[in-house]
N, C-alpha and C positions, 0 to 999 in steps of 0.2 A: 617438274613443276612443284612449286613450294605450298602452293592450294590452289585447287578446283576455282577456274572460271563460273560465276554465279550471273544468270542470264532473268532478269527482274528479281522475282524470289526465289527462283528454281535451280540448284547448283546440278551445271552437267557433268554426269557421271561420265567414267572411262573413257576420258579423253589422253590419248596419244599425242596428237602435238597441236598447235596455236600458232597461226601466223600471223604476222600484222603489216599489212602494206598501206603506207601514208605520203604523200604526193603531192607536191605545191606545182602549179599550172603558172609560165612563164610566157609573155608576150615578145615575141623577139620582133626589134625594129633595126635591121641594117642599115649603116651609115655610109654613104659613097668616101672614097678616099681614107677611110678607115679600117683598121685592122679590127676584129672584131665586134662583136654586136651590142645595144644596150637592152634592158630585158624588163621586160614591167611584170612586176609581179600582181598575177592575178587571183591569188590568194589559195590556200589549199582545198585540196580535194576532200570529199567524206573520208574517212578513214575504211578501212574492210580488213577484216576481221575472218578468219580461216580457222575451224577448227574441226580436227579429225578425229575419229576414237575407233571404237567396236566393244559390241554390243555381245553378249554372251548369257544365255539361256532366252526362252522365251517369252517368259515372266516380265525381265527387266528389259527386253528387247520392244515387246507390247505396252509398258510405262511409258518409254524412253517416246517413243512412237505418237504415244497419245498427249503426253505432255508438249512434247516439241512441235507439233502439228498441230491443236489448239494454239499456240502464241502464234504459229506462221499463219496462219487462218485470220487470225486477229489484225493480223496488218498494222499494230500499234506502235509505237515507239516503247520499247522498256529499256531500263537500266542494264548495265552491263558493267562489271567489274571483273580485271585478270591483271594477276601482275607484270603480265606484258605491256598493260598500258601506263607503268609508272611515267609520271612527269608529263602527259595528257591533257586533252580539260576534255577528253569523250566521256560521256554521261550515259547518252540516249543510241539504243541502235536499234533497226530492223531486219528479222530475217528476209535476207532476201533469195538466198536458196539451199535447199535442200536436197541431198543426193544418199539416197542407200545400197548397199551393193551385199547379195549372198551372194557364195560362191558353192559349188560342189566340193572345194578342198575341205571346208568344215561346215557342215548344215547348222551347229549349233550356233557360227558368229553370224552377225551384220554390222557391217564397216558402215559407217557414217561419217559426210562432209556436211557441214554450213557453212555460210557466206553471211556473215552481218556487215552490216553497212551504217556507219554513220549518220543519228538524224538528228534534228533540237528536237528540245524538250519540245513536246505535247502542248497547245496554248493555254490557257485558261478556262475553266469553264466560265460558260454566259453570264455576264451578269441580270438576275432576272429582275430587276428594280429598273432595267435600262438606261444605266447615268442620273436616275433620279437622286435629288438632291437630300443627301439621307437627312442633312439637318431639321428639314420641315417632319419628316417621319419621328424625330426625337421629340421636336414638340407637341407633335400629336398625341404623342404617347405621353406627353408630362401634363398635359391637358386632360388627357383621360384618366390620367392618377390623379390630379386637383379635385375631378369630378366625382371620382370611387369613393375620394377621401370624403370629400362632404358628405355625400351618399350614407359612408358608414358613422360619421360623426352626428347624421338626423336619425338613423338607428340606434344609438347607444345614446339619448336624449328621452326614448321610454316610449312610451303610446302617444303617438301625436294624431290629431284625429283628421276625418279626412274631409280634406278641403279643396275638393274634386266637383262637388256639388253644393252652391251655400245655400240655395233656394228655399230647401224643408223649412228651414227653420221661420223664412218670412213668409209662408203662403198661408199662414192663421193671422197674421197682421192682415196683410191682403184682401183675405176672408172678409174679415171688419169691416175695414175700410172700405169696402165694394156696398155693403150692407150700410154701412152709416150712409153710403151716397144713394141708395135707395129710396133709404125714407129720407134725408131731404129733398129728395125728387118729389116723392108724393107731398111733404108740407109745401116746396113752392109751388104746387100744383093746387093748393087745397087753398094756397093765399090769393096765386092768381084767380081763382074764381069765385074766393070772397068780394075782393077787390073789383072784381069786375063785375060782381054784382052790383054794389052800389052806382059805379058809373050809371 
């Protein structure tokens, strides 16, 4: 082998050989008075993927273990690259099994098989806007910068005063004016009973 099969990010070490079994599934339909059959093709199989090695000291025996057993655990679809697959469109595979074998002829090896298999990519993640329609979210957002911008265009205009309450400034007018109608209360008061003296 010319380089190491690389299984997602993880290139597996001491591998011995790589098989590759690929398999199109054919519908056969007999014709009476015909020699021969016609055949619908019902398109290919996952691909699978065989690869064998051994494993030597316990160090890299315990790595090899712990790395290849988390992805298999994971259940995920990962990438998968070997130059076995030249001329391919396989991308995506999963482990699908895993075989170790020590033997008493040498305690320091362990042989190891996997089995990947063929998957698609992985889907998409969600989208979490759920199909909303982003154009409205732009204008909100250009809405909300028209409004920043005025915002900072009344601060960079100086001390403007606050016009939150106008009232102060007329409740001495108020004042007044309450007092002026006072005392023409008490004059039309002082006339009406002039006036109606004489009567």
């Amino acid at each position: 082998m010319s380089g190491r099969p690389v299984l997602g990010d993880w290139e597996i070490p001491q591998v011995n050989a790589i098989y590759s079994n690929e398999q199109r599934t054919f519908q056969e339909y007999q014709i009476p008075g015909r020699s021969g059959s016609l055949f619908q093709d019902m398109n290919k199989q996952p691909a699978m993927i065989v690869i064998a090695g051994s494993l030597f000291g316990t160090e890299s025996r315990n790595d090899f273990l712990e790395t290849v057993r988390e992805k298999f655990h994971a259940g995920e679809p990962v990438t998968f690259t070997s130059d076995i697959l030249t001329a391919t469109e396989l991308q995506y595979v999963i482990i699908e099994t895993l075989k170790f074998q020590e033997t008493g002829q040498n305690s320091n090896e362990t042989e190891f098989m996997m089995v990947l298999r063929e998957s698609p990519p992985p889907p998409p993640p969600p989208d979490p806007l759920g199909g909303l329609d982003t154009g409205l979210l732009d204008q909100a957002a250009g809405a909300l910068d028209s409004v920043t911008g005025a915002l900072d265009a009344l601060d960079a205009l100086g001390n403007i005063p606050d016009i939150s309450d106008p009232t102060p400034p007329l409740r001495n007018t108020l004042d007044s004016v309450s007092e002026s109608m006072t005392e023409l209360e008490n004059v039309s008061s002082a006339m009406a009973a002039l006036f109606g003296g004489n009567d």
